[in-house]
The first five atom37 places (N, CA, C, CB, O) and aatype in JSON, in Angstrom:
{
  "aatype": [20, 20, 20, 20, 20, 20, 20, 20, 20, 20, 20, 20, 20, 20, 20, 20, 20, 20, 20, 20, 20, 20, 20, 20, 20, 20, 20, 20, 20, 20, 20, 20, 20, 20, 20, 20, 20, 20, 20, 20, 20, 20, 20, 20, 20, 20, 20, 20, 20, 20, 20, 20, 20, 20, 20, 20, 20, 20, 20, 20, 20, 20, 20, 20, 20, 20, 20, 20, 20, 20, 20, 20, 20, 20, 20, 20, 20, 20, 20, 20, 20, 20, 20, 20, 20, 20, 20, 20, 20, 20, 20, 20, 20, 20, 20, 20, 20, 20, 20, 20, 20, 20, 20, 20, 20, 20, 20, 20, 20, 20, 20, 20, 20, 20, 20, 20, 20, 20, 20, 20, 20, 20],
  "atom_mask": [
    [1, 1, 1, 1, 1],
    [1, 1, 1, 1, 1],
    [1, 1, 1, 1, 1],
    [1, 1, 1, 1, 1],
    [1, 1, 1, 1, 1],
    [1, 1, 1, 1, 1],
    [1, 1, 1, 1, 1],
    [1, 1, 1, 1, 1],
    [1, 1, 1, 1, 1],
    [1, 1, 1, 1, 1],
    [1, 1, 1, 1, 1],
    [1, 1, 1, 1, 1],
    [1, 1, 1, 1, 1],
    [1, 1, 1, 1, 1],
    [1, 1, 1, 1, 1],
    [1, 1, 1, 1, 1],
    [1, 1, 1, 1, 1],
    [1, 1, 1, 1, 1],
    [1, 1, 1, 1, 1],
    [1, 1, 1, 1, 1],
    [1, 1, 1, 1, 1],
    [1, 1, 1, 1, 1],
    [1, 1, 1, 1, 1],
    [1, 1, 1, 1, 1],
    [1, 1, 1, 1, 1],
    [1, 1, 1, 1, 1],
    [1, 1, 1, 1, 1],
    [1, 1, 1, 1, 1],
    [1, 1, 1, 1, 1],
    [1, 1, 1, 1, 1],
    [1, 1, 1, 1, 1],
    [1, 1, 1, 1, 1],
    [1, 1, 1, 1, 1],
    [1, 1, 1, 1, 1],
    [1, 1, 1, 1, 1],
    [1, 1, 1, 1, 1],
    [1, 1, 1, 1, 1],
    [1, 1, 1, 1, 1],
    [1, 1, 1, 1, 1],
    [1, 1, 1, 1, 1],
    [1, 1, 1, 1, 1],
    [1, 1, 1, 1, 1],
    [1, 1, 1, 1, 1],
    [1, 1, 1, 1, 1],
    [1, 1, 1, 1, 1],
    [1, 1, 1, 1, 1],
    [1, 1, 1, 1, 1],
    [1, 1, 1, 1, 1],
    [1, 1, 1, 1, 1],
    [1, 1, 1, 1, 1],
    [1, 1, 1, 1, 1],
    [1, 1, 1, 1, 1],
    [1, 1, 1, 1, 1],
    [1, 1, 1, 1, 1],
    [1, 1, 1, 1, 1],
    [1, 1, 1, 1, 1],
    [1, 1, 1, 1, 1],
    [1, 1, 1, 1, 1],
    [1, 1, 1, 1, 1],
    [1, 1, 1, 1, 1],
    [1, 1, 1, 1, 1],
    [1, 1, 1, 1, 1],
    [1, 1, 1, 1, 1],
    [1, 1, 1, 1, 1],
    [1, 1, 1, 1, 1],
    [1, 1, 1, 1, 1],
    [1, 1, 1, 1, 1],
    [1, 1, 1, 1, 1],
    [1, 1, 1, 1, 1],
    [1, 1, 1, 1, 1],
    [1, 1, 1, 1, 1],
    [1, 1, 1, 1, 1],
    [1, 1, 1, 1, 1],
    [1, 1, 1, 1, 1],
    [1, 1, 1, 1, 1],
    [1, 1, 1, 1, 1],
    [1, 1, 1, 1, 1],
    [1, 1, 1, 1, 1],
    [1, 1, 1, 1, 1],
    [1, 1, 1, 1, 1],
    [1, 1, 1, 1, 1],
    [1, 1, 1, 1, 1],
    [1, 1, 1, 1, 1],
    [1, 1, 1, 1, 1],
    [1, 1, 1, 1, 1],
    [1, 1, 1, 1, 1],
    [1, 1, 1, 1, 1],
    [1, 1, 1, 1, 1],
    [1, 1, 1, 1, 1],
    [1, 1, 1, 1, 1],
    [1, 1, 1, 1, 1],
    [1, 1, 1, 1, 1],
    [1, 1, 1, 1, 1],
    [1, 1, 1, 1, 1],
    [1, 1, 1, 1, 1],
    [1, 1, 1, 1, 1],
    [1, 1, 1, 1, 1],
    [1, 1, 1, 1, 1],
    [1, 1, 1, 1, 1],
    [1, 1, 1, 1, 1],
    [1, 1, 1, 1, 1],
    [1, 1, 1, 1, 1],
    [1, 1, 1, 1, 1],
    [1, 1, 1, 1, 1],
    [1, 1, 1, 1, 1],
    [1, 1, 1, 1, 1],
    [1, 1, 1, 1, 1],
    [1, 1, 1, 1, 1],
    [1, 1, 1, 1, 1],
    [1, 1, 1, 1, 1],
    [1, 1, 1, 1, 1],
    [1, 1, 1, 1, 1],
    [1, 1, 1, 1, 1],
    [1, 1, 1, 1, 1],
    [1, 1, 1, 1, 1],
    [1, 1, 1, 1, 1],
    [1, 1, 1, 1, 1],
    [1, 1, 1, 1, 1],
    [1, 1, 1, 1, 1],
    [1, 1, 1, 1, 1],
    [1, 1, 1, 1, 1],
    [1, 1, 1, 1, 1]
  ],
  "atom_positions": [
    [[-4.56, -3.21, 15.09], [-3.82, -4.08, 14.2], [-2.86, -3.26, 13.34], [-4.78, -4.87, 13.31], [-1.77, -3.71, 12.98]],
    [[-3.33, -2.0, 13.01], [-2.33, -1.8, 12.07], [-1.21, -0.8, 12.56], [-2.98, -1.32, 10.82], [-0.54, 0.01, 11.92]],
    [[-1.22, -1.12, 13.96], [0.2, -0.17, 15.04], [0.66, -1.22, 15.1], [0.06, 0.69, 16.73], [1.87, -1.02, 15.21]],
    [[0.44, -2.53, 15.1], [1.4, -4.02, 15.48], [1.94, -3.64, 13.84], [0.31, -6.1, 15.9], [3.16, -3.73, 13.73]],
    [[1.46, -3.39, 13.03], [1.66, -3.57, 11.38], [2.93, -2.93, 11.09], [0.45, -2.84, 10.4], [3.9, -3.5, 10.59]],
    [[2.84, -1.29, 11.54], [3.67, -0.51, 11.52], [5.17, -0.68, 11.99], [3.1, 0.28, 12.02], [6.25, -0.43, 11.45]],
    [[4.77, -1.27, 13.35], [5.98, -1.21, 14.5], [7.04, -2.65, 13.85], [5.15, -1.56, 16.56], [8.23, -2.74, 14.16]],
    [[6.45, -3.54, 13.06], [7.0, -4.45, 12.66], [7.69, -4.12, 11.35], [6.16, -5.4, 12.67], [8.69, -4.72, 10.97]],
    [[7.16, -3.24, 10.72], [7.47, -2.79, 9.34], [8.75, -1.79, 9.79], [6.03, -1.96, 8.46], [9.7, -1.85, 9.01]],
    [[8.89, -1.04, 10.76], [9.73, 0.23, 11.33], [10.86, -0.61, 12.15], [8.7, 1.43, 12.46], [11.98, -0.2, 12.48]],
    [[10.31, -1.81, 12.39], [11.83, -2.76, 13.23], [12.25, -3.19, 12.3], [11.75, -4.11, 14.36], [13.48, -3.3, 12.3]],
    [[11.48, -3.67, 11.0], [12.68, -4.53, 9.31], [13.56, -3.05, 9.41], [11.47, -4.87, 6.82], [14.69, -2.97, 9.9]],
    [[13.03, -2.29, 9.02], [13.67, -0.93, 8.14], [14.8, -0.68, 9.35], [12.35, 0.74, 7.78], [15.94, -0.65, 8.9]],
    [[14.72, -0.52, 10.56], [15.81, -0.38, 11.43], [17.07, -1.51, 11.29], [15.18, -0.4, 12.82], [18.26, -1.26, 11.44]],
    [[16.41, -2.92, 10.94], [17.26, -4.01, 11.47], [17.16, -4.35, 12.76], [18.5, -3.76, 11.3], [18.07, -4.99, 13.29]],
    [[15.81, -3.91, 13.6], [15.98, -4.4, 14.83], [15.01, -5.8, 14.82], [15.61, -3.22, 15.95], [13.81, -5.92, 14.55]],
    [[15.96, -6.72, 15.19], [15.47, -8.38, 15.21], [14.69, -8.65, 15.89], [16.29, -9.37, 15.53], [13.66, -9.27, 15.6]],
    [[15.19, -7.99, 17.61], [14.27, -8.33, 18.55], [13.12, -7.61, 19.02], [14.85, -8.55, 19.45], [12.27, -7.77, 19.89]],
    [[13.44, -6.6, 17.98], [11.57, -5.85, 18.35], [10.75, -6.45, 17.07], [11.37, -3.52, 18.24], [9.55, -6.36, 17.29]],
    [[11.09, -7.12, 15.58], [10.25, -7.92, 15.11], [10.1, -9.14, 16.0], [10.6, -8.19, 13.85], [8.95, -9.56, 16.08]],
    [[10.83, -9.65, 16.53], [10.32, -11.29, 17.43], [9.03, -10.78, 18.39], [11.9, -12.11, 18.79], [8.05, -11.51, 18.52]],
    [[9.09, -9.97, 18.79], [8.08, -9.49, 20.06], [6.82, -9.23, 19.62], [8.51, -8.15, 20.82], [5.86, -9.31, 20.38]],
    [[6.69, -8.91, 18.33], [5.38, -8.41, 17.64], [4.82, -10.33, 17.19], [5.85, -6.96, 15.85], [3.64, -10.57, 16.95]],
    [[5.74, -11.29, 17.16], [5.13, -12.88, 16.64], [5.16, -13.46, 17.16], [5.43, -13.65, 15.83], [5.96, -13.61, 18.09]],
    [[3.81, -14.48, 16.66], [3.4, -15.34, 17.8], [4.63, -16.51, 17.79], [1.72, -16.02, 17.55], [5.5, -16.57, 16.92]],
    [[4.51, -17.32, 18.84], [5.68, -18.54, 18.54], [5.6, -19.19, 17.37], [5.68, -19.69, 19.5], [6.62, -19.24, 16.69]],
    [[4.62, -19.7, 16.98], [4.22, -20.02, 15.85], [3.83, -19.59, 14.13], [3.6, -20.31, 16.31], [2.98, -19.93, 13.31]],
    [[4.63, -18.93, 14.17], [4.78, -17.59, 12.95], [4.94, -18.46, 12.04], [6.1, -16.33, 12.94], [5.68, -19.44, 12.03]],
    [[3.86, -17.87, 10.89], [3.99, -18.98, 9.7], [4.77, -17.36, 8.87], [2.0, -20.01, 8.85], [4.34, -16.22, 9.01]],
    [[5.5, -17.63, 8.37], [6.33, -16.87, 7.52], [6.4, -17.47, 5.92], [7.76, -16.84, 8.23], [6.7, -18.63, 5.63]],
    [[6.14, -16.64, 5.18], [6.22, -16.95, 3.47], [7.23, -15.75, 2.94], [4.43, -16.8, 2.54], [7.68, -14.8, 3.59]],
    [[7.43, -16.08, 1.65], [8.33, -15.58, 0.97], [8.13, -15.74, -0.26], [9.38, -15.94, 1.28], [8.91, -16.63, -0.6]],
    [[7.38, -15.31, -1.38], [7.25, -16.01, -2.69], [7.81, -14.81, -3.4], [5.65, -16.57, -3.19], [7.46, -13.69, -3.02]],
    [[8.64, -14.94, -4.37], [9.8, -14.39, -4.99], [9.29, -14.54, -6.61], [11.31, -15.27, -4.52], [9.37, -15.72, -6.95]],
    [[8.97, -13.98, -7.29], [9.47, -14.44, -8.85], [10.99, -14.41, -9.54], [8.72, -13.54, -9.76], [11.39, -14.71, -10.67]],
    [[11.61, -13.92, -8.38], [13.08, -14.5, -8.81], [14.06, -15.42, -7.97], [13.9, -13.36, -9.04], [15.18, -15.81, -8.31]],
    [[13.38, -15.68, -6.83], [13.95, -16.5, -5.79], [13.59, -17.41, -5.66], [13.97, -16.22, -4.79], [14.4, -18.33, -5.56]],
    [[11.8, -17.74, -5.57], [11.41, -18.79, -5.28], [10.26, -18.52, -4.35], [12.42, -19.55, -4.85], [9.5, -17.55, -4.38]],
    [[10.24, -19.8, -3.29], [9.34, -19.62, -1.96], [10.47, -20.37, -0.71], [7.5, -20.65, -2.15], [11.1, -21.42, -0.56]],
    [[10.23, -19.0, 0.05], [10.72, -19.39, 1.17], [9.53, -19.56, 2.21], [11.77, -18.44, 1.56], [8.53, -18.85, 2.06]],
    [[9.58, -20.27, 3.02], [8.92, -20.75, 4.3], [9.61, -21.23, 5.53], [8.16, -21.73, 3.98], [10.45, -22.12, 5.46]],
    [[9.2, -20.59, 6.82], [9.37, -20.64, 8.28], [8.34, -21.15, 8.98], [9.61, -19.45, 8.82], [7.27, -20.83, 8.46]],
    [[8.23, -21.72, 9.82], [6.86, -21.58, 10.7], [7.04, -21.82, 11.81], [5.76, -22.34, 10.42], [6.29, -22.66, 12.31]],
    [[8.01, -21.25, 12.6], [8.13, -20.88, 14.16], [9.09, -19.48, 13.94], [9.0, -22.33, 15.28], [9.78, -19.01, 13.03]],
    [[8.65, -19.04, 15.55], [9.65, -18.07, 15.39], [11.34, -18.36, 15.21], [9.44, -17.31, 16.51], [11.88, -17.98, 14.17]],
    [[12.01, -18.94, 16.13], [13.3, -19.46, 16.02], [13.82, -19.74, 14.67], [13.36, -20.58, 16.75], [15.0, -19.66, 14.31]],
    [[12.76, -20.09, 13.95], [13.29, -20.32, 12.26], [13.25, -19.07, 11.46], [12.28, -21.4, 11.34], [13.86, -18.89, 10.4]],
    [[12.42, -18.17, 12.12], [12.07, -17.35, 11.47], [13.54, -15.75, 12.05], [10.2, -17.3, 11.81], [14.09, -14.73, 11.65]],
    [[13.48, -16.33, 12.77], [14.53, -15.32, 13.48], [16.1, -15.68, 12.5], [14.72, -15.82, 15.55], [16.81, -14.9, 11.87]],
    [[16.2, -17.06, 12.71], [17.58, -17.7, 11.67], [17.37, -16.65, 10.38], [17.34, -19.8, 11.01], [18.19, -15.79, 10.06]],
    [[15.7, -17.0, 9.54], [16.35, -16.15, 8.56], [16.29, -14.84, 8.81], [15.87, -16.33, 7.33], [17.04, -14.23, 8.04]],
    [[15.73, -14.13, 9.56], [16.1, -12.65, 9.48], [17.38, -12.29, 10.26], [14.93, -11.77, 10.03], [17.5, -11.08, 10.46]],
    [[18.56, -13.24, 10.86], [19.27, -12.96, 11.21], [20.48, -12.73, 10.04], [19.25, -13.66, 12.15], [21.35, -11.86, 9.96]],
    [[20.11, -14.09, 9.02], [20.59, -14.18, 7.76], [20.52, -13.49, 6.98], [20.36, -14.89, 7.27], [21.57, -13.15, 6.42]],
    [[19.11, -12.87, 6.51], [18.6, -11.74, 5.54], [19.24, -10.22, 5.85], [16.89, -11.64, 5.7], [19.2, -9.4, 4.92]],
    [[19.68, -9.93, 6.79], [20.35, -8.55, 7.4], [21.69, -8.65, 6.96], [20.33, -8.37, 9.11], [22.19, -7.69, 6.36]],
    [[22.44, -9.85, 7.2], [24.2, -9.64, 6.15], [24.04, -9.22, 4.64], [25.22, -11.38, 5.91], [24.87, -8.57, 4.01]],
    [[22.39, -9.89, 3.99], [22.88, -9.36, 2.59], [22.8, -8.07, 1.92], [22.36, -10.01, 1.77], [23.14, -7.75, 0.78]],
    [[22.1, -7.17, 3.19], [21.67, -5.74, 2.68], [22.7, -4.74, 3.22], [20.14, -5.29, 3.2], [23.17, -4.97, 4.33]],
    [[23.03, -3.83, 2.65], [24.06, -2.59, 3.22], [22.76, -0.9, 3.7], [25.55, -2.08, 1.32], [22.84, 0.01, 4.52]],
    [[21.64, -1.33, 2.55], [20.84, -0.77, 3.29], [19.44, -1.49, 2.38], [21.13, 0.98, 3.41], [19.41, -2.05, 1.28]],
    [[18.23, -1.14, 3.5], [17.0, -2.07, 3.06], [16.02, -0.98, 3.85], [16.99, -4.0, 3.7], [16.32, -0.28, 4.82]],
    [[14.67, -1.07, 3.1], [13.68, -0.01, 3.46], [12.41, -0.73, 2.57], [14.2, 1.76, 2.93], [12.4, -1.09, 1.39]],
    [[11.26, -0.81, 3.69], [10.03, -0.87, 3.11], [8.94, 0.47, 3.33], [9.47, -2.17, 3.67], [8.97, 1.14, 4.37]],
    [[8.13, 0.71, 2.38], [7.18, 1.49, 2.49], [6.07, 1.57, 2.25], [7.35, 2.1, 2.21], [5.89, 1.43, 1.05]],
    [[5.06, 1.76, 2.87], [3.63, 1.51, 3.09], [2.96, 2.31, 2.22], [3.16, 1.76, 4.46], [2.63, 3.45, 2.53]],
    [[2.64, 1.66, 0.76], [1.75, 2.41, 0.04], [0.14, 2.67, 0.31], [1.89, 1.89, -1.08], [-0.44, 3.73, 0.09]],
    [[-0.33, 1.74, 0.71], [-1.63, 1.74, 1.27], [-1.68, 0.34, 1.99], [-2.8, 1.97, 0.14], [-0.7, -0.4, 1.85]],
    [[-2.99, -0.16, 2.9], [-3.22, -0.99, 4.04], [-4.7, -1.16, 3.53], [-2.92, -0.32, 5.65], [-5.32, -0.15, 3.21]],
    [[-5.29, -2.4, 3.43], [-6.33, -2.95, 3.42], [-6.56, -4.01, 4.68], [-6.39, -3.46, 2.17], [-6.21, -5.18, 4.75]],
    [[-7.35, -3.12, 5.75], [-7.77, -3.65, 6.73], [-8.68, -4.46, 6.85], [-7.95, -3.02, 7.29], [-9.73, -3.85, 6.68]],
    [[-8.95, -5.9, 7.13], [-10.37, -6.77, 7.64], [-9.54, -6.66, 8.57], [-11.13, -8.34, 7.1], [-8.43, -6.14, 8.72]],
    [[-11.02, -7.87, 9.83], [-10.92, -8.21, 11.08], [-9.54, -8.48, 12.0], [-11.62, -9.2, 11.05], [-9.01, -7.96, 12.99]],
    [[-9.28, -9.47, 11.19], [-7.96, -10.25, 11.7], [-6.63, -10.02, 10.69], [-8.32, -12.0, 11.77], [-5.49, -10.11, 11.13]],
    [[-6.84, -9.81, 9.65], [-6.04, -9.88, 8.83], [-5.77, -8.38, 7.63], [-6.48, -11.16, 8.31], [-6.78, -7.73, 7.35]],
    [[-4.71, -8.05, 7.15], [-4.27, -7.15, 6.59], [-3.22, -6.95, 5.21], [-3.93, -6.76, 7.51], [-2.01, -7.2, 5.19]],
    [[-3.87, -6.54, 4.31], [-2.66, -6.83, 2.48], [-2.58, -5.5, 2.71], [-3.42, -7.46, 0.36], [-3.58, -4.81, 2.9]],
    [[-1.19, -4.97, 2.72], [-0.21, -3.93, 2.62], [0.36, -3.81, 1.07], [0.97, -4.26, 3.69], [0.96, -4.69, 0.44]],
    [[0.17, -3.05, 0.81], [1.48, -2.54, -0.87], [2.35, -2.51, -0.1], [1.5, -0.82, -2.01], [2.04, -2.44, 1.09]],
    [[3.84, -2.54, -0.5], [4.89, -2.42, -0.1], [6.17, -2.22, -1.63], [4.94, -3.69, 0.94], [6.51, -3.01, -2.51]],
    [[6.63, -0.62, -1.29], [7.92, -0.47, -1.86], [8.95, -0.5, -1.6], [8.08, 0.17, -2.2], [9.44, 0.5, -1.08]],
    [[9.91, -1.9, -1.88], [10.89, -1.81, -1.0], [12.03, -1.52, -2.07], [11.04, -3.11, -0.04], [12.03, -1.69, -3.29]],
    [[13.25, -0.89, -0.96], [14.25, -0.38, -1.65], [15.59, -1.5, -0.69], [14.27, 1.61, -1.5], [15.72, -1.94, 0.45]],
    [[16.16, -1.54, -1.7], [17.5, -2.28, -1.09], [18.86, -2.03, -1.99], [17.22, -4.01, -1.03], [18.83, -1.89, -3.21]],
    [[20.17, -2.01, -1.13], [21.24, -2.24, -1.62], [22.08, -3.32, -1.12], [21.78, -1.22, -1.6], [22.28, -3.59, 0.07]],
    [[22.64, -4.05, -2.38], [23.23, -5.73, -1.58], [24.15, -5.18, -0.96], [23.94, -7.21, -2.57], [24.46, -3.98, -1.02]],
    [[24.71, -6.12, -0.23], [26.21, -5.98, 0.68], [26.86, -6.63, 0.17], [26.4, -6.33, 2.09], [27.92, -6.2, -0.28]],
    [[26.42, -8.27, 0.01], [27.37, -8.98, -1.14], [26.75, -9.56, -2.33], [28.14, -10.15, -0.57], [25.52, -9.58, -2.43]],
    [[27.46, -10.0, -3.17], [27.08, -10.93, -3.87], [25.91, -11.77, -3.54], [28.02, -11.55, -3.98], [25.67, -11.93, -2.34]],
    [[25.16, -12.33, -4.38], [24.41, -13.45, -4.49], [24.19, -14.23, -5.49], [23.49, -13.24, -4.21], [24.54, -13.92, -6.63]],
    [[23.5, -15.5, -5.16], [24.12, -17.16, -6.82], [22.55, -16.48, -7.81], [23.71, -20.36, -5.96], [22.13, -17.33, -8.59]],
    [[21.91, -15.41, -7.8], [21.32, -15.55, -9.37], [22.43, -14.51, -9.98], [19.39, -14.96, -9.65], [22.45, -14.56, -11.21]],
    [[22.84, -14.09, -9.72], [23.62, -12.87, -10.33], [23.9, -11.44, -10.18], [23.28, -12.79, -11.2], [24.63, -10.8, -10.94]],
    [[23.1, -10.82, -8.82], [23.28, -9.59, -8.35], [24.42, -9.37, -7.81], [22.44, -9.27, -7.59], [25.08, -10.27, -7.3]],
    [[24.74, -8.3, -7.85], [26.2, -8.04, -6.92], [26.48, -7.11, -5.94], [27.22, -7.72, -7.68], [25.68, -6.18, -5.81]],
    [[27.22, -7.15, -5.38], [27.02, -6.25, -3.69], [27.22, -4.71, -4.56], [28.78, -6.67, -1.97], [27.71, -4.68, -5.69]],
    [[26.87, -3.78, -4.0], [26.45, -2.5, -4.64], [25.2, -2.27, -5.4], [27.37, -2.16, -5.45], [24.77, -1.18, -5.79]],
    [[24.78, -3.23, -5.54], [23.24, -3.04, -6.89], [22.13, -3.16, -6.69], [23.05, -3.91, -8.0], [21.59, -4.27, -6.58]],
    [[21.69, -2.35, -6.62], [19.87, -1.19, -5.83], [19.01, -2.5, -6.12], [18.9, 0.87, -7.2], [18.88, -3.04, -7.22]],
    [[18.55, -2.82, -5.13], [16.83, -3.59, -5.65], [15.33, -2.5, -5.61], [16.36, -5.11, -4.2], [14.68, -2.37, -4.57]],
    [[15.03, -1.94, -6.64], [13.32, -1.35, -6.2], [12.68, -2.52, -6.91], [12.64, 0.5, -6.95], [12.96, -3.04, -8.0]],
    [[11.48, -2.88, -5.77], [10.4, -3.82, -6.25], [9.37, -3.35, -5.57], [10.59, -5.34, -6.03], [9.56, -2.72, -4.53]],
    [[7.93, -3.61, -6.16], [7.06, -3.14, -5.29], [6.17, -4.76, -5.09], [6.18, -1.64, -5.97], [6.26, -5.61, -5.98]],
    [[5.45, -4.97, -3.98], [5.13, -6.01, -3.53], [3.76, -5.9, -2.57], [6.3, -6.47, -2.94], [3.15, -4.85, -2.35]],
    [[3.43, -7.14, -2.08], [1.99, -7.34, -1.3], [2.48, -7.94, -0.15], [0.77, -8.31, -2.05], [3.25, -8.88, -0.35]],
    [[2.22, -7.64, 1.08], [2.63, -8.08, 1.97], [1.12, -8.72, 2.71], [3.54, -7.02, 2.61], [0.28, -7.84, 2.84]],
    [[0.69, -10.06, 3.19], [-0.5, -10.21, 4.02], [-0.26, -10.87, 5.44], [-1.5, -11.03, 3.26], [0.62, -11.67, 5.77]],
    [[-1.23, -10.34, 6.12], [-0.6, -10.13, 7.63], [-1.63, -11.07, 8.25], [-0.59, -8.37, 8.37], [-2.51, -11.31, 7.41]],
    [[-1.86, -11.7, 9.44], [-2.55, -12.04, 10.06], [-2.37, -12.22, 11.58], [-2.82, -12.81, 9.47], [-1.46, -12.71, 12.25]],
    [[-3.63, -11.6, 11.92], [-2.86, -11.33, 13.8], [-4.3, -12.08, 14.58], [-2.6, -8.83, 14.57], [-5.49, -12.19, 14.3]],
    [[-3.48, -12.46, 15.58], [-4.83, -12.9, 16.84], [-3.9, -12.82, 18.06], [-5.73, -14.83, 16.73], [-2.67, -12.84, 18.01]],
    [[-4.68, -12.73, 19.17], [-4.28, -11.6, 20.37], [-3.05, -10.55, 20.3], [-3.94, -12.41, 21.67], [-2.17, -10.52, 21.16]],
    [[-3.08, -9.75, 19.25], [-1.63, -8.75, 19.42], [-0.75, -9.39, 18.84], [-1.01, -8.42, 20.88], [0.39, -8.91, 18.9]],
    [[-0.95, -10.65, 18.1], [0.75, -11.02, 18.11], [0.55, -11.92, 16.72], [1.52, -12.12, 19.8], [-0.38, -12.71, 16.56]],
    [[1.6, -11.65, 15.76], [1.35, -11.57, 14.28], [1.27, -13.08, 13.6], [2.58, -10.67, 13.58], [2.42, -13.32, 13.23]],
    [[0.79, -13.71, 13.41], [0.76, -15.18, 13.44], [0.76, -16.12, 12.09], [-0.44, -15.47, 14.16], [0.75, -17.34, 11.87]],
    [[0.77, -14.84, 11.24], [1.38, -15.36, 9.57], [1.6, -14.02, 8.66], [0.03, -16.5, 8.58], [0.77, -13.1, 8.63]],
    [[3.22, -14.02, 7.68], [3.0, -13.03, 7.05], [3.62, -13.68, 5.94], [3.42, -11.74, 7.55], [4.5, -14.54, 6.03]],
    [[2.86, -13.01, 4.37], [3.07, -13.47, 3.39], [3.28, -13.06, 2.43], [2.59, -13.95, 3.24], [2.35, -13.11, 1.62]],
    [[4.79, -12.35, 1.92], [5.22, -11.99, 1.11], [5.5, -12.24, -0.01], [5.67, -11.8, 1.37], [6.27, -13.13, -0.37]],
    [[4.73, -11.25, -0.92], [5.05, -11.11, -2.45], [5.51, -10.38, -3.94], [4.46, -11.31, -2.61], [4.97, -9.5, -4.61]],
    [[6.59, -11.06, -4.07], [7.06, -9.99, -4.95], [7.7, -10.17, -6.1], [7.78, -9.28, -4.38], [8.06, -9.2, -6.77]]
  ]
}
């Protein structure tokens, strides 16, 4: 579980789309809870692909990092430090050039190999 964990975390940080699709199940429940955004939610892949096709124009560069991994059976809460720089603008008020560090919880859940909910928080 936690080489599916990795390889998905190492395809965000690349920007490669279609090696995150390959690691989820069709049915990917995807979260997003923001204390400055909100909650976003997906729950197929195809929706989930829209937004990470979307989420890649707003970064010029984006990086997560694995502070530690809390492993059970099926499921997995990651720390995560992510670093970002916008590309453009966005409506709360950031502007393209201006660093995001946040640190966050990421929870994972997998059954046969293939990642079937992840739930981000930050």
């Amino acid at each position: 579980m936690q080489e599916i964990i990795r390889a998905y975390i190492q395809a965000y940080n690349d920007n490669d789309i279609p090696a995150m699709l390959v690691l989820l199940d069709d049915h990917i429940i995807f979260e997003n809870v923001s204390n400055t955004t909100g909650v976003t939610t997906t729950t197929s892949k195809q929706a989930f692909e829209q937004l990470a096709i979307q989420s890649v124009s707003y970064f010029a560069e984006r990086k997560q990092i694995i502070r530690f991994m809390v492993m059970g059976t099926d499921s997995a809460a990651v720390e995560i430090d992510y670093q970002a720089v916008l590309a453009q603008d966005l409506p709360n008020e950031l502007k393209a050039g201006d660093q995001l560090n946040l640190r966050g919880v990421s929870f994972f859940e997998i059954q046969n190999r293939k990642i079937i909910r992840i739930s981000d928080y930050s």
